[in-house]
C-alpha positions as CSV (number, residue, x, y, z in Angstrom):
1,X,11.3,-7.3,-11.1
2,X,9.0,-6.8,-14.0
3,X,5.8,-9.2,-14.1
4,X,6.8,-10.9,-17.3
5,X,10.5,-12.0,-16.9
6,X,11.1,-12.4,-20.5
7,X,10.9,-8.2,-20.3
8,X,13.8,-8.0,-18.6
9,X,15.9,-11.1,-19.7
10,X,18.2,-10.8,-22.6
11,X,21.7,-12.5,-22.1
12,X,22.7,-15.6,-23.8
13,X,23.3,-17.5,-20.6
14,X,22.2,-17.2,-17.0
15,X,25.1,-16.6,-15.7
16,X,25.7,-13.5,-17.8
17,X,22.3,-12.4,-17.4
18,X,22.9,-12.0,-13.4
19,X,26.3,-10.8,-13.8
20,X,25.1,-7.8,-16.1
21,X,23.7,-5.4,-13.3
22,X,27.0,-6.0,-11.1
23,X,29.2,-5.3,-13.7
24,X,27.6,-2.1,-14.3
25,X,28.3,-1.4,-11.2
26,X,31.9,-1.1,-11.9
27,X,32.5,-4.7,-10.6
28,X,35.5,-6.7,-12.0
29,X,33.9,-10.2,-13.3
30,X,35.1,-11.8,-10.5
31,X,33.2,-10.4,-7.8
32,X,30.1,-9.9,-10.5
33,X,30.3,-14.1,-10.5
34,X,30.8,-14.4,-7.2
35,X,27.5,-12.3,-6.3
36,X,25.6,-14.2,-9.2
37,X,26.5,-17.3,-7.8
38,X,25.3,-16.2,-4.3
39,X,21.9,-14.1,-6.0
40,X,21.1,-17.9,-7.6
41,X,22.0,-19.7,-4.9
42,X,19.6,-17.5,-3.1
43,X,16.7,-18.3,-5.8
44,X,16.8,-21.9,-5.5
45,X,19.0,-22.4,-9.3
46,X,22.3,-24.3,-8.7
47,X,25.4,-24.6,-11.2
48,X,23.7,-26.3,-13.9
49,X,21.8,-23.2,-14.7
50,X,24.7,-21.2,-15.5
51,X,25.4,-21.9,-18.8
52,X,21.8,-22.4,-20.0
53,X,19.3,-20.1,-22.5
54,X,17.2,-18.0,-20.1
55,X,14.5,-18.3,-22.9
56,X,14.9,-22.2,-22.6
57,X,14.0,-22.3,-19.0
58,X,10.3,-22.8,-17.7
59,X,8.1,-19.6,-16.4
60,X,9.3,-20.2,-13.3
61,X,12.5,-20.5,-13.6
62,X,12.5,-17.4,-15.9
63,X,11.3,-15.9,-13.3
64,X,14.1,-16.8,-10.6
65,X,16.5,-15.5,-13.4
66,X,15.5,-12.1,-13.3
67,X,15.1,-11.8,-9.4
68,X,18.5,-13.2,-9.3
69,X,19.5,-10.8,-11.8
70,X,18.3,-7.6,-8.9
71,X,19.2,-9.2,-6.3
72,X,22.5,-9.3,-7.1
73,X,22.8,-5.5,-7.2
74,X,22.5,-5.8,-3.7
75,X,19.8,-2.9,-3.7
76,X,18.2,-0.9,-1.0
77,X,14.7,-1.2,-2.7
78,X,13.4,-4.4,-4.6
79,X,10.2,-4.2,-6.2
80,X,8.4,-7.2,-7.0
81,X,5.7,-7.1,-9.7
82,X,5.8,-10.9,-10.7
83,X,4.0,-14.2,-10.1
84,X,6.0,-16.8,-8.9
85,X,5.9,-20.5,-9.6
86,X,3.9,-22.7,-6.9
87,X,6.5,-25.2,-6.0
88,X,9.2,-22.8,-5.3
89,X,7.4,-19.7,-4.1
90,X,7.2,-20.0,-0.4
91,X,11.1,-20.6,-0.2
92,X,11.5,-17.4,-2.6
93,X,9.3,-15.2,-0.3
94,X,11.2,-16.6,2.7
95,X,14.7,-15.9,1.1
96,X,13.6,-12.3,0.3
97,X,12.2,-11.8,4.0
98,X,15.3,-12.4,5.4
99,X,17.2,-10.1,3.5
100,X,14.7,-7.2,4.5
101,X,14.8,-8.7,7.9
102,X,19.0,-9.0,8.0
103,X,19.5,-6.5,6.0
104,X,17.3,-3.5,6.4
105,X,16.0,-4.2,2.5
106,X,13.1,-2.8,1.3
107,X,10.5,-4.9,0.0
108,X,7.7,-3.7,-2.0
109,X,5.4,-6.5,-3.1
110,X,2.6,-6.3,-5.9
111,X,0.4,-9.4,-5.4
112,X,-3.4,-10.1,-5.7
113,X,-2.7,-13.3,-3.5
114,X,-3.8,-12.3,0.2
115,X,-2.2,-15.4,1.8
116,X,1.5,-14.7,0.7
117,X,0.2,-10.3,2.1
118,X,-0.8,-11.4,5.3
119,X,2.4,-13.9,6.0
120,X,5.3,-11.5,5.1
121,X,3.6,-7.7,4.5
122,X,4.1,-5.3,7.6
123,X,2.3,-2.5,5.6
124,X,-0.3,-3.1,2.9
125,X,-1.8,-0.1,0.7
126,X,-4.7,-1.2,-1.4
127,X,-4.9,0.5,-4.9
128,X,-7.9,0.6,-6.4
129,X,-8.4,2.5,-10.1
130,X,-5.4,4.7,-9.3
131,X,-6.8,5.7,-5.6
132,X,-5.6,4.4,-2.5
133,X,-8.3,2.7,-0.7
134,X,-6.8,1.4,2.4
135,X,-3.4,1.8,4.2
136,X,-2.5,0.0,7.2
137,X,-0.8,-3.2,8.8
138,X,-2.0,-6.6,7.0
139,X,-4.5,-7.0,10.3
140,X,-5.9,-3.5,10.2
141,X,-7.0,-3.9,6.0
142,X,-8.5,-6.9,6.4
143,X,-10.8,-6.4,9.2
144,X,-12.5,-4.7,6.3
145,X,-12.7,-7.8,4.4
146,X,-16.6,-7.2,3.0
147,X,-15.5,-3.6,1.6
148,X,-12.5,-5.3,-0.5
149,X,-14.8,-8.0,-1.8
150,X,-16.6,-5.0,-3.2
151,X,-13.2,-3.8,-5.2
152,X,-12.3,-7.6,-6.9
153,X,-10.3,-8.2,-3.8
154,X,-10.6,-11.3,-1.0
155,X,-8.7,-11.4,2.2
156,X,-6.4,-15.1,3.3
157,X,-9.1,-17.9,3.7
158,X,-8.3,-18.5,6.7
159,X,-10.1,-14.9,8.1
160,X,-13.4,-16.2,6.4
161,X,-12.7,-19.4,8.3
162,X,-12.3,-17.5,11.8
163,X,-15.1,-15.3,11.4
164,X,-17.2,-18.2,10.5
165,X,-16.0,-19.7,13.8
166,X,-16.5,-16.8,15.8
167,X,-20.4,-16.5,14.2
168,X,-20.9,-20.5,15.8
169,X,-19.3,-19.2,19.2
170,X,-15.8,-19.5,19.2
171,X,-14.0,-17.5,20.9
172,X,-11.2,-16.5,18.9
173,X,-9.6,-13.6,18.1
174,X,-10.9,-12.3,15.1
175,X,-7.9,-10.2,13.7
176,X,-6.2,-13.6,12.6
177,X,-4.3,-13.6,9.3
178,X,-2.7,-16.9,8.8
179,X,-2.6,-20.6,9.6
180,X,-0.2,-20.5,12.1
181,X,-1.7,-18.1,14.0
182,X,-5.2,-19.6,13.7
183,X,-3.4,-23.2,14.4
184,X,-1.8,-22.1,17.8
185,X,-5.3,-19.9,19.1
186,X,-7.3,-23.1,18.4
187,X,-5.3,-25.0,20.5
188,X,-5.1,-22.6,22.9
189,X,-8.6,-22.4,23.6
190,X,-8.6,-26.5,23.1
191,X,-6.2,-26.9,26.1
192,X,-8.0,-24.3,28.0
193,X,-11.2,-26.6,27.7
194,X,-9.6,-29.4,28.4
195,X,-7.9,-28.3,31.8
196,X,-11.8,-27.4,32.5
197,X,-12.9,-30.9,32.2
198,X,-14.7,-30.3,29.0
199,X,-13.9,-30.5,25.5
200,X,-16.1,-27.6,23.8
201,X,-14.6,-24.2,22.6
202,X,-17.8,-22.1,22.7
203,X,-19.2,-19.9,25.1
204,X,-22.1,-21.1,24.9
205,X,-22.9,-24.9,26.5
206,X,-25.6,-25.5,23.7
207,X,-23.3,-25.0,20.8
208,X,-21.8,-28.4,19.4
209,X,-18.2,-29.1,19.3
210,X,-15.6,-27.9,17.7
């Protein structure tokens, strides 16, 4: 899925946009519909999108087009070189997780944005001028999170957040990639404190609360 949509979007409607890589297949245009249907449905664009101009729709939705579009190739490798729109993007990255998940797809994900790397990436290779600079799990590349600000990259928020904690006492494990996890080892450690009669998360007793 190219980065700019309109580079890969050329039918007159969305329907036969989607339905042009099936039919290449050497589907009949019933079963190229019917996976269409299900590559939208998948995308978050219902039947009132069929019939329209992909060049009338927003960026976004441009952009939902053209996944649709692979996706319904059903292939073994999707490649996904495109910024998606806010409001929709978490349910997209979801959607596409669960076919790698379910169906043994192969996801390959170019994004600057470290937050959407650390939640669904189990490998993440960091390119830097052509040379690979790092190669590991999401936790393992970003434990080097001071070298990648050197190279115009910043790891999830959320590990400047821990580290800051960890700096002030907390113990907390400082491999932490996402909300949720940071979310459940917070109140981890806050219900350990609390079945100790106090209500501080440090080690130390002269550090303030938390």
């Amino acid at each position: 899925v190219f980065q700019y949509p309109e580079h890969q979007l050329f039918e007159v409607d969305v329907m036969s946009d989607v339905c042009f890589g099936p039919k290449n297949q050497g589907l009949d245009k019933e079963e190229a519909e019917a996976r269409a249907k299900k590559a939208l449905e998948l995308v978050g664009l219902d039947a009132s999108y069929y019939k329209q101009s992909p060049f009338e729709l927003s960026g976004g939705q441009k952009r939902r087009v053209a996944i649709a579009g692979v996706l319904a190739m059903e292939p073994e490798v999707l490649i996904l070189d495109a910024g998606l729109d806010p409001r929709g993007r978490d349910e997209i990255l979801d959607q596409i997780d669960h076919l790698h998940r379910e169906r043994g797809m192969t996801i390959i994900l170019v994004s600057h944005s470290m937050e959407d790397v650390a939640r669904y990436a189990d490998r993440l290779i960091v390119m830097n001028h052509g040379q690979k600079v790092y190669d590991g799990t999401p936790k393992e590349v970003f434990r080097h999170y001071r070298e990648l600000e050197a190279i115009g990259l910043a790891a999830p928020q959320i590990t400047y957040l821990v580290h800051d904690l960890k700096e002030k006492g907390v113990r907390i494990d400082g491999d932490i990639t996402t909300v949720n996890e940071a979310r459940q080892a917070i109140l981890a450690q806050w219900t350990v404190a609390s079945g100790a009669g106090g209500s501080k998360l440090t080690e130390s007793s002269r550090d303030k609360d938390v």
